[in-house]
C-alpha positions in Angstrom: 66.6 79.3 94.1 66.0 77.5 90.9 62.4 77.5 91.3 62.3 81.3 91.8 65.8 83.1 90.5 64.0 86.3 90.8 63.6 85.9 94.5 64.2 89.4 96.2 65.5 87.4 99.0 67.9 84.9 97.1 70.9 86.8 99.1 69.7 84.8 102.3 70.6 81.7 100.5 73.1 82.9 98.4 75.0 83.7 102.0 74.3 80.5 103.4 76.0 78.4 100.6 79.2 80.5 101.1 79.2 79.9 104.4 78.2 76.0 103.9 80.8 75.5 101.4 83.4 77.4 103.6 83.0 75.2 106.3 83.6 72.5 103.5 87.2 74.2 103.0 85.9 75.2 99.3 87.0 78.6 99.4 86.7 79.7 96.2 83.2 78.4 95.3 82.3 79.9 99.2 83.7 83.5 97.8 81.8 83.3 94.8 78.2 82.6 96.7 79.4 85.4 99.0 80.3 88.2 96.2 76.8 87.2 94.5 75.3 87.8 97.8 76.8 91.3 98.5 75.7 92.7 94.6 72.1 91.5 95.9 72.1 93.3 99.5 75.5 94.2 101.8 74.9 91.8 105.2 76.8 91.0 107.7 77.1 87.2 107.3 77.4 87.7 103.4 80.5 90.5 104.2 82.2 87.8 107.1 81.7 84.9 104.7 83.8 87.3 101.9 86.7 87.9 104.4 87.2 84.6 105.8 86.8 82.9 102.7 89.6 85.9 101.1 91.9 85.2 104.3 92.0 81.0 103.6 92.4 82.1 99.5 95.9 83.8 100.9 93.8 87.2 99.7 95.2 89.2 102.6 94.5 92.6 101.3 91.3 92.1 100.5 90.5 89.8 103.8 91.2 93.1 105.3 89.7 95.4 103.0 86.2 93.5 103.9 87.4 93.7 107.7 87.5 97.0 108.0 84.2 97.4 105.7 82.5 95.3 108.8 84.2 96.5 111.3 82.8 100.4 109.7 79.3 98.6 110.2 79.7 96.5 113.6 82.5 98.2 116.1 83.1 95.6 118.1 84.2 93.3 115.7 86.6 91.1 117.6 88.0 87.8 118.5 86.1 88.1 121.3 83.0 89.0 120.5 82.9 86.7 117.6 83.3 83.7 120.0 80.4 84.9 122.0 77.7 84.7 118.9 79.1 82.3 116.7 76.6 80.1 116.1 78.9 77.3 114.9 78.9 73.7 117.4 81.9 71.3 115.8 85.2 72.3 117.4 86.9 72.7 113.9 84.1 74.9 112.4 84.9 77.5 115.2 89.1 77.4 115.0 88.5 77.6 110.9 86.5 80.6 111.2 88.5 82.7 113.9 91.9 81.3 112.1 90.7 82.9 109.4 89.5 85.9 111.4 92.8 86.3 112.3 94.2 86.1 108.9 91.7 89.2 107.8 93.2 91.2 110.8 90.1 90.7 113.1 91.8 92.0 116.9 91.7 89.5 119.9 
């Protein structure tokens, strides 16, 4: 990123550090990569990282403001489903992320 700021796919990484540093239980510096990813392009990981990252923050309103904003884009947005296509191996990585799923409203 620092060699090319200009990058028109900087979002990619931009996603990927809020999702690194959520898993790092630094939510605030995870919701800040994730906000600079969504003014670059709306995606789904950039949009999850937002709303898990606003449900840990205590950001309840907006956890679920960004839930129902994915859940407009992918319907079957659930507990569920998320479990299914997580990509996420450590035990504690998985129960942070659908805690906070939870938090944002996310159905079982």
């Amino acid at each position: 990123m620092r060699l090319n700021p200009l990058d028109p796919g900087s979002y990619n990484a931009e996603a990927g550090l809020a999702v690194g540093n959520f898993f790092l239980r630094r939510f605030e510096i995870a919701l800040s990569w994730a906000t600079k990813s969504l003014a670059r392009q709306k995606t789904p990981m950039a949009g999850r990282a937002a709303m898990v990252s606003f449900a840990m923050l205590g950001r309840d309103v907006d956890a679920q403001i960004m839930q129902r904003r994915i859940h407009e884009a992918e319907a079957d947005l659930t507990i569920a489903q998320i479990r299914k296509v997580i990509p996420y191996q450590r035990r504690e990585d998985v129960e942070l992320y659908l805690e906070a799923c939870r938090g944002a409203g996310v159905p079982e």
